[in-house]
N, C-alpha and C positions, 0 to 999 in steps of 0.2 A: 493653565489648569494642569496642575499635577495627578496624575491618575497613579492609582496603583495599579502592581501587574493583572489583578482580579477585576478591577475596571476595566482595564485596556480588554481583557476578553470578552468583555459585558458590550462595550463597544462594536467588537469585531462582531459579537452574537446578532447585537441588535441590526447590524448593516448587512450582516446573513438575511436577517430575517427580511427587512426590506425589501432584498432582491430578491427571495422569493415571492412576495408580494407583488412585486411589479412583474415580475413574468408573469403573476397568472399561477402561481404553483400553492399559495395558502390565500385564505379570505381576509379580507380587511379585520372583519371584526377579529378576528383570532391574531392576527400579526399586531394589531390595535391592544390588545390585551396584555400579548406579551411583552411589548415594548413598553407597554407601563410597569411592569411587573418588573423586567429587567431594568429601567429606569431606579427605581427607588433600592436597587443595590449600590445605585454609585452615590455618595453622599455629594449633597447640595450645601455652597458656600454661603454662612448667612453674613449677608453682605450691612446689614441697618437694623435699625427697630424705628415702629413709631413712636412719636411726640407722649403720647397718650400712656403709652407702654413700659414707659421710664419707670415709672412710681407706681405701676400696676403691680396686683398681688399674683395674677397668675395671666398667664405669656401663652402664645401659639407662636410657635415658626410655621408661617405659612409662603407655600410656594409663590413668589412673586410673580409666576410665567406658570398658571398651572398645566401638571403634568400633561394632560388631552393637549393641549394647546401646543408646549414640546416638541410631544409625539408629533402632534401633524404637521409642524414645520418638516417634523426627521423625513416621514411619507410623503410627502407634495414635493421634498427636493428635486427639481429637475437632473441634476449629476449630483448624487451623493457620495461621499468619499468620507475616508475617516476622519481629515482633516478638519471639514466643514462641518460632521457631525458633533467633533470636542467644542471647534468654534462656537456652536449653537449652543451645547451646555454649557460654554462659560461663561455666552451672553447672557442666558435666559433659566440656565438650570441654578435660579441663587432662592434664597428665602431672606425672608425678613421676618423681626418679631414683631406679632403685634397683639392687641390685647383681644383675650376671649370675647368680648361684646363688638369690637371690627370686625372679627375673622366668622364670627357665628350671625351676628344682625346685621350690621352696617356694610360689608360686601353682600351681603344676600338683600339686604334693600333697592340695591343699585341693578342689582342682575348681576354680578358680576363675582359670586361664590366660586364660579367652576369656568368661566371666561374672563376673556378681557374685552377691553369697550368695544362696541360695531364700529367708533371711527380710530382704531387704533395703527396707529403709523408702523410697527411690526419692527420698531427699536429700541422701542424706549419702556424697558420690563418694569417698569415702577408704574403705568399710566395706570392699573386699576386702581390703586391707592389714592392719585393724584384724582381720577374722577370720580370716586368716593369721597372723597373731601379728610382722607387719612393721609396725618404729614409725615413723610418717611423722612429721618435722618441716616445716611450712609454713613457704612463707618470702614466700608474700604475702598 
């Protein structure tokens, strides 16, 4: 993952802010906040589109790994470092396109708009799609 030097400090902010958090020095929900916020200044790689989406009139890139989800792997990390924080956005911070009737009805039919599945193996960033019955083609 190539960052630029305005991410690399988006980075270093957001693992500021963490460690604030874990000592004790700011509230979940406000470190939760801003880390989303700082989130969507670093752009996200769109990795595919769905089956469905090819021949569609109008397209969403939606988060494959959404944002909340991210975040809380960044906050539960036992030792976070920077290293392991890019690791995590380049496993999980990607999108794929898919068509406004998936991204609006068919993930929010499943439960799964703003999650990923309850049995989710916590590697494989495409399983909301997969247990939505939305076939993602990667394209890197």
């Amino acid at each position: 993952m190539n960052l630029t030097p305005f991410e690399n400090e988006i980075i270093d902010s957001i693992l500021w802010q963490i460690k604030g958090f874990k000592e004790g020095n700011v509230s979940e929900r406000a470190t939760n906040r801003i880390l989303r916020a700082s989130l969507r200044r670093i752009k996200h790689r769109l990795i595919g589109y769905s089956v469905e989406s090819k021949n569609a009139a109008e397209t969403d890139n939606d988060h494959a790994v959404p944002v909340k989800v991210v975040v809380q792997m960044l906050m539960e990390a036992p030792k976070l470092s920077k290293v392991f924080a890019i690791d995590i956005l380049r496993k999980f911070y990607i999108s794929v396109a898919i068509t406004k009737h998936e991204h609006t009805v068919v993930l929010k039919e499943f439960g799964l708009a703003s999650g990923m599945p309850n049995d989710w193996n916590g590697t494989d960033p495409l399983a909301r799609y997969s247990k939505a019955g939305i076939r993602i083609i990667e394209t890197t």
